[in-house]
C-alpha positions as CSV (number, residue, x, y, z in Angstrom):
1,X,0.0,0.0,0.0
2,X,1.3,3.2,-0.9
3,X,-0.9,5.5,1.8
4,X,0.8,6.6,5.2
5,X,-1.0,4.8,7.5
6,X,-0.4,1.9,6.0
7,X,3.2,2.4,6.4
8,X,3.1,3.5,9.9
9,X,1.1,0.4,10.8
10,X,3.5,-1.4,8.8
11,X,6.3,-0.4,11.4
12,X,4.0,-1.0,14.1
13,X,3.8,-4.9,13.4
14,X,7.6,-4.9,13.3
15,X,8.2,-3.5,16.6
16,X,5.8,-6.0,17.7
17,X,7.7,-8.4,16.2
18,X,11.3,-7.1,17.6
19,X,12.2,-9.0,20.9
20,X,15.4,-8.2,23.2
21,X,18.6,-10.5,22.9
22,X,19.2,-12.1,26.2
23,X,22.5,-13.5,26.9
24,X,22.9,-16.3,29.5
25,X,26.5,-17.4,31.1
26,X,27.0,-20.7,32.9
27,X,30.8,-20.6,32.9
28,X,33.1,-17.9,32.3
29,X,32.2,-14.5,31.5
30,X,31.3,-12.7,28.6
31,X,31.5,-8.9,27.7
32,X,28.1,-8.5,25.6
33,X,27.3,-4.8,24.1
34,X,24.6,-3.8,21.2
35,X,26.0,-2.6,18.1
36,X,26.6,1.1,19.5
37,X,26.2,0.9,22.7
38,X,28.0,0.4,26.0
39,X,29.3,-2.8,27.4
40,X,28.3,-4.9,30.3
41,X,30.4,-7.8,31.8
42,X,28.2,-10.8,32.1
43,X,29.7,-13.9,34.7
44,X,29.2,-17.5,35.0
45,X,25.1,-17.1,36.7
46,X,24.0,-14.2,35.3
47,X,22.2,-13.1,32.3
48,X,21.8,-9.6,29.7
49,X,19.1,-8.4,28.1
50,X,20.3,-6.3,24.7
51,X,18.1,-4.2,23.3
52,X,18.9,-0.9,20.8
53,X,21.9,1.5,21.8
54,X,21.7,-0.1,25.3
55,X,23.0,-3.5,27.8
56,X,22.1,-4.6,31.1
57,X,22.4,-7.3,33.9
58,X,18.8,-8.5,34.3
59,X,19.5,-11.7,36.3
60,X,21.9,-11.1,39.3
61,X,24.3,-14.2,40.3
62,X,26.6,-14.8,43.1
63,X,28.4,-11.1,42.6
64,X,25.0,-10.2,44.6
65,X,25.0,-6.5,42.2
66,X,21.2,-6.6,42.8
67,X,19.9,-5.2,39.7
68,X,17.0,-6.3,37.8
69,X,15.5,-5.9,34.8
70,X,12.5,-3.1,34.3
71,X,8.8,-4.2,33.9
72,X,9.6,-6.1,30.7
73,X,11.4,-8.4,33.0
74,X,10.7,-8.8,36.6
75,X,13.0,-9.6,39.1
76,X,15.2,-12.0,40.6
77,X,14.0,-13.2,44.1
78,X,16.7,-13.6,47.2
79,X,18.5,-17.1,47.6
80,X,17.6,-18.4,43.9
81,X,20.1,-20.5,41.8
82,X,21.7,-19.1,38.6
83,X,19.9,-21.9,37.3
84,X,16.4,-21.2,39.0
85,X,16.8,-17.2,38.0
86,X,17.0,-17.9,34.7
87,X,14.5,-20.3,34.4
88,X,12.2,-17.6,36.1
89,X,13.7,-15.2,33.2
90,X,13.1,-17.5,30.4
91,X,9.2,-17.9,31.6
92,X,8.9,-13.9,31.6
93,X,10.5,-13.8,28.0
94,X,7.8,-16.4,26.7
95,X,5.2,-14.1,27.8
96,X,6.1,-11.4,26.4
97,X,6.5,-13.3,22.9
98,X,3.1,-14.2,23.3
99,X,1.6,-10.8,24.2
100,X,3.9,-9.8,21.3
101,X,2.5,-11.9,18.7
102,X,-1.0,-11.4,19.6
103,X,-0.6,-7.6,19.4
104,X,1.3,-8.4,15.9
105,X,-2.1,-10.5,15.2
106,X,-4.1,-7.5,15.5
107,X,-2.1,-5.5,13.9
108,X,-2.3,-7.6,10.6
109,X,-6.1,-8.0,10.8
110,X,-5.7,-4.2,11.2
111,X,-3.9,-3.4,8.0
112,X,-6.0,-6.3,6.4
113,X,-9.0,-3.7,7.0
114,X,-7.1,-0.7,5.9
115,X,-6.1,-2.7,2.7
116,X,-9.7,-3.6,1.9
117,X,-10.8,0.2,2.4
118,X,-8.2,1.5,0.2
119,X,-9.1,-1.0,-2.9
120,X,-12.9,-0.5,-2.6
121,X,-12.3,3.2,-2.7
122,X,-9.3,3.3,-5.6
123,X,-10.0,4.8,-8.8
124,X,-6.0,5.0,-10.8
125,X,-4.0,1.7,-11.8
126,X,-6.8,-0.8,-11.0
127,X,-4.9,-4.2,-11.4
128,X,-6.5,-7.2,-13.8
129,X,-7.4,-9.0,-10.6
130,X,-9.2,-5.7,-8.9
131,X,-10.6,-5.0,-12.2
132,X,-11.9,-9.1,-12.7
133,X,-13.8,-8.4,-9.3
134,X,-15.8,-5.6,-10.2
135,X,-16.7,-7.4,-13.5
136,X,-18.3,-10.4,-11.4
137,X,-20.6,-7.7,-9.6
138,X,-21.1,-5.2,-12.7
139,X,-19.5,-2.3,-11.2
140,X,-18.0,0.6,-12.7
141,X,-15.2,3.3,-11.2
142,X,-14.7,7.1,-13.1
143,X,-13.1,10.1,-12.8
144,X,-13.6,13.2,-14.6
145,X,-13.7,16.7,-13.8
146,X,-16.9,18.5,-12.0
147,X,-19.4,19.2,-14.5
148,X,-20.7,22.3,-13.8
149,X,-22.1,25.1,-16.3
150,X,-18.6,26.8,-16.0
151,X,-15.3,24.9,-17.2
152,X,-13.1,23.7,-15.2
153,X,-9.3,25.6,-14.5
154,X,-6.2,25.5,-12.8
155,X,-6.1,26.8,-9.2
156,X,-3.6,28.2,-7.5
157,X,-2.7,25.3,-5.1
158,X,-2.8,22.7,-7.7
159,X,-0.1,25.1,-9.8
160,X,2.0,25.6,-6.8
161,X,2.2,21.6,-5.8
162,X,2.8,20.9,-9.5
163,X,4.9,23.4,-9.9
164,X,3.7,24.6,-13.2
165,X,4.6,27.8,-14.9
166,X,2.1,30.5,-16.7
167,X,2.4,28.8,-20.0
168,X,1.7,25.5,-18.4
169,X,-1.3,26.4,-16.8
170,X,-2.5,27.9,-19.7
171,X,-2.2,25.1,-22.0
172,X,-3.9,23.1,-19.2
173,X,-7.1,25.5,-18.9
174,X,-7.0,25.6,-22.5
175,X,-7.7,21.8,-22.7
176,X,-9.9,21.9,-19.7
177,X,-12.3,24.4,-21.9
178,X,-12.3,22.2,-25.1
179,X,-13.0,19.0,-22.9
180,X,-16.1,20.9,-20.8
181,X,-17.4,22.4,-24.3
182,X,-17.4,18.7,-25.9
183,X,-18.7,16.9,-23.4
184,X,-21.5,19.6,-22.9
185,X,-21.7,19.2,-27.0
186,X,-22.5,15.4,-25.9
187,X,-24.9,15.4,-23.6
188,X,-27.2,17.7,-25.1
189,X,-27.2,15.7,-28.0
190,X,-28.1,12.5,-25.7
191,X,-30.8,14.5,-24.3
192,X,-32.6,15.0,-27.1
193,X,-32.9,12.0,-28.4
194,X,-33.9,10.6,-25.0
195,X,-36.6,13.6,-24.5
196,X,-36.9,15.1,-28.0
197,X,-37.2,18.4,-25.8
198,X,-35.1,20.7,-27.6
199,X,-36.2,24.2,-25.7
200,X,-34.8,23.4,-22.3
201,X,-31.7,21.7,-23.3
202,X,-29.8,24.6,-23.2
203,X,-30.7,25.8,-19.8
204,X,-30.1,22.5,-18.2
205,X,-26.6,21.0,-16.0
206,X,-24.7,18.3,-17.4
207,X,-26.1,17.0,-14.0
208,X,-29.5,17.1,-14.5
209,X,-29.1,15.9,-18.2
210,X,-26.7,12.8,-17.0
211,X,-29.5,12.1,-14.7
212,X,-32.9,12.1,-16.9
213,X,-31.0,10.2,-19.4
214,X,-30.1,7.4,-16.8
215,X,-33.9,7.6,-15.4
216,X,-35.3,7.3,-18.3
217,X,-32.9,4.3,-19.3
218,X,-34.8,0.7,-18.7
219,X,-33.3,-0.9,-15.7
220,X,-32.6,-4.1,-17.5
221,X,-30.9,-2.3,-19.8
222,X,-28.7,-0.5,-17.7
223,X,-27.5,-3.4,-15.8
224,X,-26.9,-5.1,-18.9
225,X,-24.6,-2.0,-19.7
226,X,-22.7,-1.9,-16.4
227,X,-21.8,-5.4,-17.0
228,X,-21.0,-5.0,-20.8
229,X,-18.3,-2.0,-19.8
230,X,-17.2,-3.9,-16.5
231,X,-16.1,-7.1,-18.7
232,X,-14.3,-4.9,-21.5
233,X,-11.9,-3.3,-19.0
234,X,-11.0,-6.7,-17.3
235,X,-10.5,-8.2,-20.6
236,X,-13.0,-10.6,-20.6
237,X,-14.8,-9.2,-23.7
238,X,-14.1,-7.5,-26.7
239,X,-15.3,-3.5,-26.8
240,X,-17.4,-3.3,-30.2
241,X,-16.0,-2.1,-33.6
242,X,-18.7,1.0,-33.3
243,X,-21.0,2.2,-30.9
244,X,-23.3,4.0,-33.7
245,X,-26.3,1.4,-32.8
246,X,-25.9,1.4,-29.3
247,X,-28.2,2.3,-26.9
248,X,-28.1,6.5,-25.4
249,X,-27.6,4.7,-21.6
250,X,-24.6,3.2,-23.2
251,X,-23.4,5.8,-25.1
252,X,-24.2,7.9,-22.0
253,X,-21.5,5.2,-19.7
254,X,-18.9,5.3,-22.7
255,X,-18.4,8.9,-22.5
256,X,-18.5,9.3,-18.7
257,X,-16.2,6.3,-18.4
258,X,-13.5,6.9,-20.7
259,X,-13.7,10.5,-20.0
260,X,-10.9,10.8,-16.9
261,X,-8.5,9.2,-20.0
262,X,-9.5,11.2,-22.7
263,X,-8.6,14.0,-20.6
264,X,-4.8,12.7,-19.7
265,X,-4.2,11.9,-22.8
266,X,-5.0,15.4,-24.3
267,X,-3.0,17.4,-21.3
268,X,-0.5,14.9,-22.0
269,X,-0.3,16.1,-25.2
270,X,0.3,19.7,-24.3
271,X,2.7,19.7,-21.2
272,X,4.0,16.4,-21.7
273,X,2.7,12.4,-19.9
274,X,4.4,13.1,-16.2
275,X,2.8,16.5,-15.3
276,X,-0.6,15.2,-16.8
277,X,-0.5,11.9,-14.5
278,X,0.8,14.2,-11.3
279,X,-2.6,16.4,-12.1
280,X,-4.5,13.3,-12.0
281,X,-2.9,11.4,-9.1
282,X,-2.9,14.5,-7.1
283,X,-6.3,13.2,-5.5
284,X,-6.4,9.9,-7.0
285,X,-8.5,10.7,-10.1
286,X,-9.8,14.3,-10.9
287,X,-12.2,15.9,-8.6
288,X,-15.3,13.9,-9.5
289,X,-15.1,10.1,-8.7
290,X,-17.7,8.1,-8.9
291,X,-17.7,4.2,-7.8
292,X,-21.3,2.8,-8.9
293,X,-23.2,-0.7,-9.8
294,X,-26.3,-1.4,-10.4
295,X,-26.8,-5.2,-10.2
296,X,-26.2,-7.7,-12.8
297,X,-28.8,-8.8,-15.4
């Protein structure tokens, strides 16, 4: 996943994960230290927990020093063995490792959620498998920009986090004009063959046409629609060789649909492929997306 909490949850399991290094002498002694950090002598009895930048003595033996570890480890109780003590030490390890993994457990289920979230809602660079999903239940993802009665433009915090210059932002409101003009063009035209009202056309929102066009669409017929487009982007049908005789809910889902491409392609094509995808991925998809099904025939 590419999102922030994701990561941050990511580095939440692996510090679940993470246990301390104990280091248990029975004869001799041993000078143990953490890459970085200071030393500690360890003797025949005793133990050290290593952790990051830091060593200790956690289990005292016959040198009587009296330290103990902190809560993570407990202590060691007057007149045990070296062998009792750590015994006592290794028990208070193996809970921790369980509390450990079971907060690592919840943490995975926890991302697992996150994950799912993230694809339901995830309009760019749907993958074949996403895309096979949404074909079994006839749904449909888009992104274009608000239709309104005005075009679309270039505001100023969109040019600043792009960092485009005057002549970029006018090539990019220049294309933003033609698209709004054609797709207005569009669905006028759609309108009137739907209504064969040609006095109010003009006066209307793209949103109000969109919508009498769908309403007055059979519902059969949409579904069928839905699940015609839904199988041509995962590839598991072929789009036709022309849309001339299709129906105006179909034509209606073409345009709509391949409308958030059309419009990369054609910025693309005036300030070049990488600004035109940062514009589009700057809110995954432009600033109307739409996730919709309405059943399968």
């Amino acid at each position: 996943m590419k999102s922030k909490r994701a990561a941050a949850a990511g580095a939440l399991v692996g510090a679940a994960v993470a246990t301390a290094v104990l280091v248990s002498v029975y004869e001799g002694k041993v000078l143990s230290a953490p890459k970085g950090g200071e030393a500690v002598e360890v003797a025949a009895g005793e133990a050290a927990q290593m952790e990051r930048g830091a060593a200790r003595l956690v289990v005292a033996g016959p040198r009587g020093t009296g330290r103990a570890p902190s809560a993570a480890g407990g202590s060691a109780r007057p007149g045990d063995t070296p062998a009792a003590a750590l015994a006592r030490r290794n028990q208070q390890l193996e809970r921790r490792a369980r509390a450990c993994a079971a907060e690592n457990e919840t943490l995975r289920q926890q991302l697992a959620g996150t994950e799912g979230k993230a694809s339901r809602s995830k309009q760019l660079d749907l993958s074949q498998e996403e895309l096979r999903r949404m074909a079994k239940r006839c749904e449909l993802r888009w992104d274009l920009p608000s239709l309104g009665t005005d075009p679309p433009s270039i505001g100023a915090k969109t040019r600043e986090r792009l960092g485009l210059n005057e002549n970029e932002v006018a090539l990019m409101n220049q294309v933003l004009g033609e698209y709004h003009k054609q797709m207005l063009a569009r669905l006028r035209k759609l309108y009137v063959e739907v209504t064969g009202d040609e006095k109010v056309v003009n006066s209307l929102s793209p949103r109000a046409m969109i919508s009498e066009i769908s309403d007055k669409s059979p519902r059969q017929e949409t579904k069928v629609v839905y699940q015609r487009l839904a199988r041509e982007r995962a590839g598991l049908q072929r789009p036709p060789a022309s849309t001339a005789a299709a129906s105006p809910m179909e034509r209606l889902m073409r345009l709509l649909t391949s409308a958030g491409d059309r419009l990369e392609r054609a910025i693309a094509a005036k300030i070049g492929p990488d600004l035109a995808r940062r514009h589009r991925e700057l809110r995954d998809g432009y600033g109307s997306r739409s996730r919709s099904r309405v059943g399968c025939p």
